[in-house]
MARFI-542330 format. One record per residue (C-alpha): x, y, z. Coordinates in pm, 1 decimal. Layout:
<sites>
east; north; up
X; Y; Z $
...
</sites>
This chain:
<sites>
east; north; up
-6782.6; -2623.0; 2403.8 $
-6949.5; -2738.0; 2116.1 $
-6733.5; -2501.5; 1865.4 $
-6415.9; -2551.9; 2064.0 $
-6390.8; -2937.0; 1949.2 $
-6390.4; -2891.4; 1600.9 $
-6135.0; -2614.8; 1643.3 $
-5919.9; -2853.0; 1893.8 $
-5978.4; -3146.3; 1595.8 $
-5799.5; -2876.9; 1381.7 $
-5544.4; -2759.7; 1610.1 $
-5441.9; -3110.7; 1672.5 $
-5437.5; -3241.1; 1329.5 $
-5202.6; -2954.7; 1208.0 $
-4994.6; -3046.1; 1476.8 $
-4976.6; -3346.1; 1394.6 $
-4898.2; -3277.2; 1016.4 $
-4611.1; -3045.1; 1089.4 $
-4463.3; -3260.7; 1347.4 $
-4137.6; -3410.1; 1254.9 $
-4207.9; -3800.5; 1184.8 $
-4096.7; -4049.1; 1409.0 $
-3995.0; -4276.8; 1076.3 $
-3882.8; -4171.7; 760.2 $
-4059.6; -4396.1; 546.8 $
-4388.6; -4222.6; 696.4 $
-4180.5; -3865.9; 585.1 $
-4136.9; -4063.8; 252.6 $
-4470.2; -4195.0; 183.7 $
-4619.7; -3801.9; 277.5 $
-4409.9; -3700.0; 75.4 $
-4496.6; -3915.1; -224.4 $
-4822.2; -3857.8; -191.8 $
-4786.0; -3462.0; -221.2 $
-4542.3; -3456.8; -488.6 $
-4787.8; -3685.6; -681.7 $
-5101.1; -3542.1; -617.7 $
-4923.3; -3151.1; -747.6 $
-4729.7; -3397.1; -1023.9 $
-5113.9; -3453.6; -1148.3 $
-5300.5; -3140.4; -1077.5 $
-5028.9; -2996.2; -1265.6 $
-5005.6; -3226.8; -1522.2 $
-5408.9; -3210.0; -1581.7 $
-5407.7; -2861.3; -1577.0 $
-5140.4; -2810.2; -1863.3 $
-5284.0; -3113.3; -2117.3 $
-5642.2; -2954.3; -2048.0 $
-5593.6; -2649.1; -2177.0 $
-5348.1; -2739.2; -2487.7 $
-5699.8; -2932.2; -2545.1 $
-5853.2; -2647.1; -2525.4 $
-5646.5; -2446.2; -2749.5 $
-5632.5; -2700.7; -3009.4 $
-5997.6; -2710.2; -3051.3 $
-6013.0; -2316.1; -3021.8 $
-5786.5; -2322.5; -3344.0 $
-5993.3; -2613.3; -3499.8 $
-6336.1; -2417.8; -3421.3 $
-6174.7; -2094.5; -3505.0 $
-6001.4; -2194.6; -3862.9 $
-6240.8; -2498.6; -4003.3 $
-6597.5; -2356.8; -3878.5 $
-6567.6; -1996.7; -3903.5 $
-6475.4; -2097.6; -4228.7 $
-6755.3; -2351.8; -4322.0 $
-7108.8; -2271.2; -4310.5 $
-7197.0; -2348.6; -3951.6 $
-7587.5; -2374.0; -3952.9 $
-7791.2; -2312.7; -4319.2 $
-8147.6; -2323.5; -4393.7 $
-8243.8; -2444.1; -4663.2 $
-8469.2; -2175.3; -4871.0 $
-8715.4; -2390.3; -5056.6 $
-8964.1; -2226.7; -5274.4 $
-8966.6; -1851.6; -5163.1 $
-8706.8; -1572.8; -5077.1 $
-8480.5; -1573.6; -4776.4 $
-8615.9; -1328.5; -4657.1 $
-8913.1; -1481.1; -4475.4 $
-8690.1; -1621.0; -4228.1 $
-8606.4; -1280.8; -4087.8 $
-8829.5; -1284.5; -3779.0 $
-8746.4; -1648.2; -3695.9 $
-8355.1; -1513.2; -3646.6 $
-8433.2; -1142.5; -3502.2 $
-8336.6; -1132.6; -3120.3 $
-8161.1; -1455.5; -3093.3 $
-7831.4; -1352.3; -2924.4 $
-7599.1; -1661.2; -3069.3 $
-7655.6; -1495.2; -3384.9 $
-7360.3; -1306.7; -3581.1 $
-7510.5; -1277.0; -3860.9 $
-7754.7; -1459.0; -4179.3 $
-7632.5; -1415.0; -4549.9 $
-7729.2; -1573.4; -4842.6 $
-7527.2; -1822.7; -4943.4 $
-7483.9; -2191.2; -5216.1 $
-7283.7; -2460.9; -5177.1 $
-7209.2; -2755.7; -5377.2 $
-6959.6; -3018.5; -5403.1 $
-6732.8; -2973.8; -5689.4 $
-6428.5; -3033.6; -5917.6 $
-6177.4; -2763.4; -6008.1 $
-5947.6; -2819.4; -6286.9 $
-5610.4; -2744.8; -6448.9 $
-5490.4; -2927.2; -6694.3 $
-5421.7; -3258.0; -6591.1 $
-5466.9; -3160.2; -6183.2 $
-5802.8; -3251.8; -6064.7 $
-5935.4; -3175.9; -5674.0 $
-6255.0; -3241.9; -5471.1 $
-6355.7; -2884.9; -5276.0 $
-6674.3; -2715.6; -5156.3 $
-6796.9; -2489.1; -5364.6 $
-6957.7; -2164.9; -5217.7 $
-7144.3; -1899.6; -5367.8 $
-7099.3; -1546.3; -5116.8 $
-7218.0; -1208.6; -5142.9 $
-6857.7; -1059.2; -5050.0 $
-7089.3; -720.4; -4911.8 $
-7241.1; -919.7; -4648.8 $
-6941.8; -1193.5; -4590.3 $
-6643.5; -965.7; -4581.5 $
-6698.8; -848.6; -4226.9 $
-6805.6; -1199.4; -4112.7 $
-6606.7; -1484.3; -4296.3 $
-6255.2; -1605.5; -4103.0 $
-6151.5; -1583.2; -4424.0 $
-6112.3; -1186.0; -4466.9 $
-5831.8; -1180.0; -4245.8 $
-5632.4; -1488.4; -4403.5 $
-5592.6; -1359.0; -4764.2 $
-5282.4; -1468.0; -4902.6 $
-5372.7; -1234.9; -5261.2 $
-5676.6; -1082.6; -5344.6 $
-5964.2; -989.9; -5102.9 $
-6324.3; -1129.9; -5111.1 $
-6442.4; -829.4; -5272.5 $
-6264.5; -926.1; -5627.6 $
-6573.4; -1157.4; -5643.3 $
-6748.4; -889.6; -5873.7 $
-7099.0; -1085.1; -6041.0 $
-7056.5; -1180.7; -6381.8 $
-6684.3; -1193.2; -6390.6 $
-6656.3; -1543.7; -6282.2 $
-6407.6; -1512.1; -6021.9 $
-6280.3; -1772.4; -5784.7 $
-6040.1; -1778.1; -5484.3 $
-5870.4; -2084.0; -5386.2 $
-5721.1; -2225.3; -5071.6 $
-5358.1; -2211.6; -5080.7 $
-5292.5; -2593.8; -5084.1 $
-5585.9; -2662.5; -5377.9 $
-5366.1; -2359.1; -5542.4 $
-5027.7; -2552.2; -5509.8 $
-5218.2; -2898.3; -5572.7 $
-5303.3; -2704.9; -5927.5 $
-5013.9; -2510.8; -5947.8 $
-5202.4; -2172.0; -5984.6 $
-5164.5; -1829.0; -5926.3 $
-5367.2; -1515.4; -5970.6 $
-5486.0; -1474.9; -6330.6 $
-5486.3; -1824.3; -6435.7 $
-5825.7; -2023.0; -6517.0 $
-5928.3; -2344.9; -6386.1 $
-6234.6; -2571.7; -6481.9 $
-6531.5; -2602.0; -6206.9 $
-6712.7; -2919.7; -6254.6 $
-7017.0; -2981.3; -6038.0 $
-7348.4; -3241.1; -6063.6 $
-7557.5; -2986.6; -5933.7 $
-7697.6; -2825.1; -6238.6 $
-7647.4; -3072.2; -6414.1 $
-7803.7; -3096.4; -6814.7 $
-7966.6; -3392.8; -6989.7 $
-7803.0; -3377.7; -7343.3 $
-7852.5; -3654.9; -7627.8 $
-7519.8; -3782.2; -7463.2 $
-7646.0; -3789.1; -7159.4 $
-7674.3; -3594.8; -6818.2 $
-7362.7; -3392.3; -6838.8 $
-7197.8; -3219.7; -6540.5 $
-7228.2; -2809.7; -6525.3 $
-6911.9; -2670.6; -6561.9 $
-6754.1; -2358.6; -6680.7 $
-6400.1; -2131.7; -6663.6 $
-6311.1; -1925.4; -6392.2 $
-6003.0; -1689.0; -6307.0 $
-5840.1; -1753.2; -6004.0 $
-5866.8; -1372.0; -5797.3 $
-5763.4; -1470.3; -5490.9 $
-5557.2; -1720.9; -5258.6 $
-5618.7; -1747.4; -4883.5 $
-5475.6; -1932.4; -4633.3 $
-5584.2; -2061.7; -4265.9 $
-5382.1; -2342.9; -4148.4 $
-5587.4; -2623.5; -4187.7 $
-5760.6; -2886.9; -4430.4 $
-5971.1; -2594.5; -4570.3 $
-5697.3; -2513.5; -4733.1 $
-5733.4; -2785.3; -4969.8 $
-6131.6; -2814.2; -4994.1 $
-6310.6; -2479.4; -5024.6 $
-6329.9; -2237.2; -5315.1 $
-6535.2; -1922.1; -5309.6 $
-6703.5; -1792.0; -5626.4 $
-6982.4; -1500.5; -5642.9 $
-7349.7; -1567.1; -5587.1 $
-7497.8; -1477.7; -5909.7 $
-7207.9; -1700.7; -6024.0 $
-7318.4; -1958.2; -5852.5 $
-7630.2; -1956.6; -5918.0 $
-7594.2; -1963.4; -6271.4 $
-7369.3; -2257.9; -6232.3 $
-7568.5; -2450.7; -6016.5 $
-7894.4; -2325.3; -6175.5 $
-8090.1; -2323.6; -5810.4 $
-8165.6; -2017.3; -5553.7 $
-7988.1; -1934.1; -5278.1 $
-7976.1; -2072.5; -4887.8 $
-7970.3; -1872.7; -4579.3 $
-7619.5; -1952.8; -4373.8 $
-7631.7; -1788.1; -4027.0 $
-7280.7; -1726.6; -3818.7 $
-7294.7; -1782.3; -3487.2 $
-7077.7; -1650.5; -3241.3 $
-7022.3; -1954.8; -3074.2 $
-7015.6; -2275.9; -3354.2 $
-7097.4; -2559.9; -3087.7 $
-7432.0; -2363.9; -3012.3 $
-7564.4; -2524.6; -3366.5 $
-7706.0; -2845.9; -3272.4 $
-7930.6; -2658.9; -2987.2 $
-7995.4; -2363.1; -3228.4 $
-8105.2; -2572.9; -3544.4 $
-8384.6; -2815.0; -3340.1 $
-8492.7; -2427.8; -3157.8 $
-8544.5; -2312.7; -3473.1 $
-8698.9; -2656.2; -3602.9 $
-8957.0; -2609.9; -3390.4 $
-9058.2; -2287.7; -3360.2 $
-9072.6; -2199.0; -3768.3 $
-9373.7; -2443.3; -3787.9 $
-9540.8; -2186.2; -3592.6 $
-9424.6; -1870.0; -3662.3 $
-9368.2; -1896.7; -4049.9 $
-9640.6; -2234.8; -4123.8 $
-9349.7; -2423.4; -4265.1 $
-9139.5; -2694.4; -4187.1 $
-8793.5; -2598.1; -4211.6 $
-8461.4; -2822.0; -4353.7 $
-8185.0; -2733.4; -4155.5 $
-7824.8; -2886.7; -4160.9 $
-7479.5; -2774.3; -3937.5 $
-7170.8; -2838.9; -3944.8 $
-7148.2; -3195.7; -3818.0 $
-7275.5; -3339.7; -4128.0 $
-6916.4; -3263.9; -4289.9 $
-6722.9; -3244.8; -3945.5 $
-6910.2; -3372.9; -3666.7 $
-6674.6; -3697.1; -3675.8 $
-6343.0; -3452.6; -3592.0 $
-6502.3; -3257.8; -3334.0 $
-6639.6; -3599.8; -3131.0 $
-6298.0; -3698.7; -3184.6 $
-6128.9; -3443.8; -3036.7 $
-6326.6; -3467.3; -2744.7 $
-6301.5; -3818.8; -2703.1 $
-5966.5; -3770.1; -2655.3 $
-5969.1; -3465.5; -2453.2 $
-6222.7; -3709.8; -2228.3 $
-5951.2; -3999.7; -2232.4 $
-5649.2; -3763.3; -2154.8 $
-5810.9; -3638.6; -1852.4 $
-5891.9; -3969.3; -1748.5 $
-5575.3; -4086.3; -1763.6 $
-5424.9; -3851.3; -1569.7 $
-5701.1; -3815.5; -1321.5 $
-5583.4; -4169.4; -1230.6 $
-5187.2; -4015.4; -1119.2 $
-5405.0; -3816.2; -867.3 $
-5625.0; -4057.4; -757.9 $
-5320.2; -4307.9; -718.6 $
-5123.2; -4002.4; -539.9 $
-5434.3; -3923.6; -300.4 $
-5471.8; -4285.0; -163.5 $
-5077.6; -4325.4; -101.2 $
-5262.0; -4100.8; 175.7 $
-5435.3; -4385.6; 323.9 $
-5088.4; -4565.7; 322.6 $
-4959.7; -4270.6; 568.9 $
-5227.4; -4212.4; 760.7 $
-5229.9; -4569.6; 865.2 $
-4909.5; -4581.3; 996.5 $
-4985.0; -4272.4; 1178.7 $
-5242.7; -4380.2; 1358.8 $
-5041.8; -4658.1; 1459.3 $
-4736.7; -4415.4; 1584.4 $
-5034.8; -4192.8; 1753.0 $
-5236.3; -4486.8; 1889.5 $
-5144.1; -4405.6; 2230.1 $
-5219.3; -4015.1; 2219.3 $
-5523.6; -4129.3; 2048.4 $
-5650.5; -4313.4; 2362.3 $
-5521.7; -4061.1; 2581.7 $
-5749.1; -3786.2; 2448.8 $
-6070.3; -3990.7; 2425.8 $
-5998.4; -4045.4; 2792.4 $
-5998.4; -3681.6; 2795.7 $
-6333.4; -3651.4; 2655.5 $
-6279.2; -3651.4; 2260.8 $
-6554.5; -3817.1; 2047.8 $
-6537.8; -4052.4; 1782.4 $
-6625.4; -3786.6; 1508.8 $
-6353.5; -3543.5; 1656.7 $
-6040.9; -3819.5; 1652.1 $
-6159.8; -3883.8; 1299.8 $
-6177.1; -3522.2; 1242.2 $
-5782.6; -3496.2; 1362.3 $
-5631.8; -3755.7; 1088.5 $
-5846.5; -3640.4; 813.4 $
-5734.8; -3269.0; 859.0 $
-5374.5; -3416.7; 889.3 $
-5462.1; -3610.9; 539.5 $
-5627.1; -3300.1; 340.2 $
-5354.0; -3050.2; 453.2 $
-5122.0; -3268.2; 228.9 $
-5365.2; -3282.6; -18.8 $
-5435.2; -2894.3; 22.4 $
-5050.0; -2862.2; -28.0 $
-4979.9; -3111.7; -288.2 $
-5282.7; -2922.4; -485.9 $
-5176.3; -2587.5; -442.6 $
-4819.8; -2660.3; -551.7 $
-5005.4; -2854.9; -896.6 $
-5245.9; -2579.1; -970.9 $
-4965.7; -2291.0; -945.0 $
-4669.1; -2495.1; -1127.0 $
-4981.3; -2563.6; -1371.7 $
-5131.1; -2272.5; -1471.5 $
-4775.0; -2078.8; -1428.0 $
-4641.5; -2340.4; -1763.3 $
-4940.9; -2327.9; -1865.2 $
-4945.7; -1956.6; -1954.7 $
-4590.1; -2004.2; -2028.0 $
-4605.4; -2294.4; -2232.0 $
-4399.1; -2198.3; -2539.8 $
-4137.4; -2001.9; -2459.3 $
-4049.8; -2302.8; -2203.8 $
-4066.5; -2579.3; -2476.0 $
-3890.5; -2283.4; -2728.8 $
-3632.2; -2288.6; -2489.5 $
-3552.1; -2676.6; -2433.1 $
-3602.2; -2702.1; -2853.3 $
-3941.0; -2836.9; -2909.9 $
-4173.5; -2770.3; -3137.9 $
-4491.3; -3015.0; -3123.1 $
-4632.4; -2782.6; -3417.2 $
-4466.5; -2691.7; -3738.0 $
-4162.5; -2446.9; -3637.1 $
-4313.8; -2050.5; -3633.1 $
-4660.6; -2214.8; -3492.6 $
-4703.3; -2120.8; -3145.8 $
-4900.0; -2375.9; -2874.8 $
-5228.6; -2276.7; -2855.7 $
-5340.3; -2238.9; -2500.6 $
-5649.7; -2149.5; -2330.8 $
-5727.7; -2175.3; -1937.2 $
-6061.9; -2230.3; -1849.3 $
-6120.8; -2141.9; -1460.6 $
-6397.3; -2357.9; -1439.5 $
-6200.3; -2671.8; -1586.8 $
-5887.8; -2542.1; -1307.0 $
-6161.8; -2535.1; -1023.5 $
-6303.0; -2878.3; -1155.1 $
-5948.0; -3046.1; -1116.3 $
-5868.1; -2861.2; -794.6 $
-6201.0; -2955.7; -656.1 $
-6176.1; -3331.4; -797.7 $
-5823.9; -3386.4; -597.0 $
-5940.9; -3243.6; -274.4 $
-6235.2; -3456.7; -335.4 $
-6038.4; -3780.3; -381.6 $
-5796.8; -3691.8; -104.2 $
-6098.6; -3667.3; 116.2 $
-6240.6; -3973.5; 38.6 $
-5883.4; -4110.6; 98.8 $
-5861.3; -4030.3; 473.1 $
-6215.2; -4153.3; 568.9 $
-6078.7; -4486.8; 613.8 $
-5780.6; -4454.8; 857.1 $
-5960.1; -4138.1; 1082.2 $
-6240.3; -4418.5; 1056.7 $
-5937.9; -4713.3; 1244.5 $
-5835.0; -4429.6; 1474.8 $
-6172.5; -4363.4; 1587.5 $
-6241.9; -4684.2; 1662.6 $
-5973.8; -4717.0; 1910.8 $
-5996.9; -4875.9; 2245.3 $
-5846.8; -4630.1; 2540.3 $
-5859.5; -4976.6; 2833.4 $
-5674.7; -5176.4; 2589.9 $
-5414.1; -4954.9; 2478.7 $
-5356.9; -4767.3; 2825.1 $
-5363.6; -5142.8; 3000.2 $
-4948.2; -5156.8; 3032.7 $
-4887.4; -4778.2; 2997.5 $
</sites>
């Protein structure tokens, strides 16, 4: 008997739900609340993972890129490290590696990049930037030559192209003359031009390491390559703490947030503020519930009295209106989380076809679902619709079977 209630609480409420309404503006308000809650679901599901694309390009182009985690050497050769990195899993890969802020020069042109020195043997098959050469490769960066490869918007900002020379001016290095301390600079030929998409473009320029180190006068860093960039912050303060006691020596470390932390928090900020926003439709769509439910159980106050004459409890009448509440919230969802991820995966060729382009033209949306982000807005509209139909199944419970049979 005991498992036949919650079964007739079920059977009931589905009854109920499919039943043809006895007014239309309880029809209407149902069906607001469905339309609304898979208008959101949907919605959610679609912004989330343009989000997510966005940053995938961001991460992708800007820190695969940039040196993502570096230690800095200190007296001694990199090589001591070795058996503080061996066996950590989030590790790509540890090359040797300088970097300075710098000037490069042409004629009258002047811009601000990041100078790095790379052993093109150990960075080819790591650096984002192999696969984004406009000319050259990163293999033209032979020692001693004092070649440099350029960005593509630096390159048009100078108005260079392979073969010409351009004046690197940096403070690191730096001589004290009877003048005073002068900058280190020197001439190098432009081998290369690369391209990714994004502000590197404009503020990084690769030179060889001996190059670099002649230029900057100082030895080289170790710069690891993770395989995921975000795992830095957790990865630096690891290592932070275990080098004291594995090598006797306090490490420096710095990531990538010192020159880009402010973009990434900012993209996720928003991310955080878009999914707020349209958590809100849903939530506003799941308590239009309440609105319906309430006028239900005033249409169904009668039947309600006549089945706790019958012998139903107060837990199973509340069990019929909230199953009547979630199966339009089960259908309004459904609806949302198909429409969603079906745009979702088609997102382009539907805004291709009605004309839009929200990126330059020839630069596809970026897109990437993440189930556990889809089962996190699925779960938080059930969740909301739930909490929804507590309060009506709550009124019906409550009602009194003398009073409202009295003049039946």
């Amino acid at each position: 008997m005991s498992q036949a209630l919650p079964s007739l609480s079920l059977f009931v409420g589905l009854r109920y739900w499919r039943a043809r309404k006895d007014t239309r503006f309880v029809s209407f308000i149902t069906l607001f609340s469905v339309l609304g809650i898979a208008l959101g679901v949907a919605a959610l599901i679609i912004v989330s993972s343009v989000m997510n694309g966005l940053e995938g390009r961001l991460k992708g182009k800007i820190l695969g890129a940039v040196p993502q985690l570096v230690i800095e050497a200190g007296e001694g050769p990199i090589s001591r490290f070795e058996p503080l990195l061996q066996g950590d899993p989030r590790i790509r890969g540890a090359v040797p590696m300088l970097t300075s802020e710098a000037m490069v020069q042409r004629g009258s042109e002047l811009g601000g990049v990041q100078l790095l020195g790379i052993d093109p043997d150990t960075e080819t098959p790591l650096s984002v930037v192999t696969s984004h050469m406009l000319y050259g490769q990163l293999k033209d960066l032979s020692p001693g030559d004092y070649h440099i490869i350029l960005g593509s918007q630096l390159a048009r900002r100078l108005n260079v192209l392979p073969g010409d020379r351009v004046r690197v001016m940096t403070a690191q290095g730096a001589r004290y003359t009877p003048m005073g301390r002068v900058p280190a600079q020197r001439q190098f030929t432009v081998a290369g031009v690369f391209e990714l998409g994004s502000d590197i473009d404009k503020a990084l320029a690769l030179v060889n390491l001996s190059d670099a180190e002649r230029l900057l006068r100082q030895s080289p860093d170790l710069r690891l390559y993770l395989n995921d960039a975000f795992d830095a912050p957790l990865l630096s303060a690891e290592l932070a703490a275990k080098a004291p006691q594995q090598l006797g020596e306090t490490l420096t470390l710095t990531d990538w947030r010192s020159q880009y932390g402010q973009l990434f928090s900012a993209v996720k900020m928003e991310k955080r503020m878009m999914s707020l926003l349209l958590g809100l439709i849903i939530a506003v769509a799941a308590f239009n519930i309440v609105s319906a439910l309430v006028m239900m159980v005033t249409d169904k106050t009668a039947d309600v009295a006549i089945l706790k004459t019958l012998g139903l409890s107060r837990g199973q009448v509340m069990g019929i209106f909230s199953v009547q509440g979630m199966s339009s919230a089960a259908l309004g969802t459904l609806v949302g989380m198909t429409i969603g991820l079906l745009l979702a995966n088609h997102l382009q060729p539907v805004l291709s076809l009605l004309g839009i382009w929200l990126l330059p033209p020839g630069q596809p949306l970026p897109v990437i679902i993440d189930p556990v982000q889809v089962a996190s807005v699925v779960g938080g509209a059930l969740s909301l619709s739930f909490l929804a139909t507590l309060y009506p199944a709550w009124r019906a419970s409550q009602v009194n079977p003398a009073e409202i049979l009295r003049y039946e």
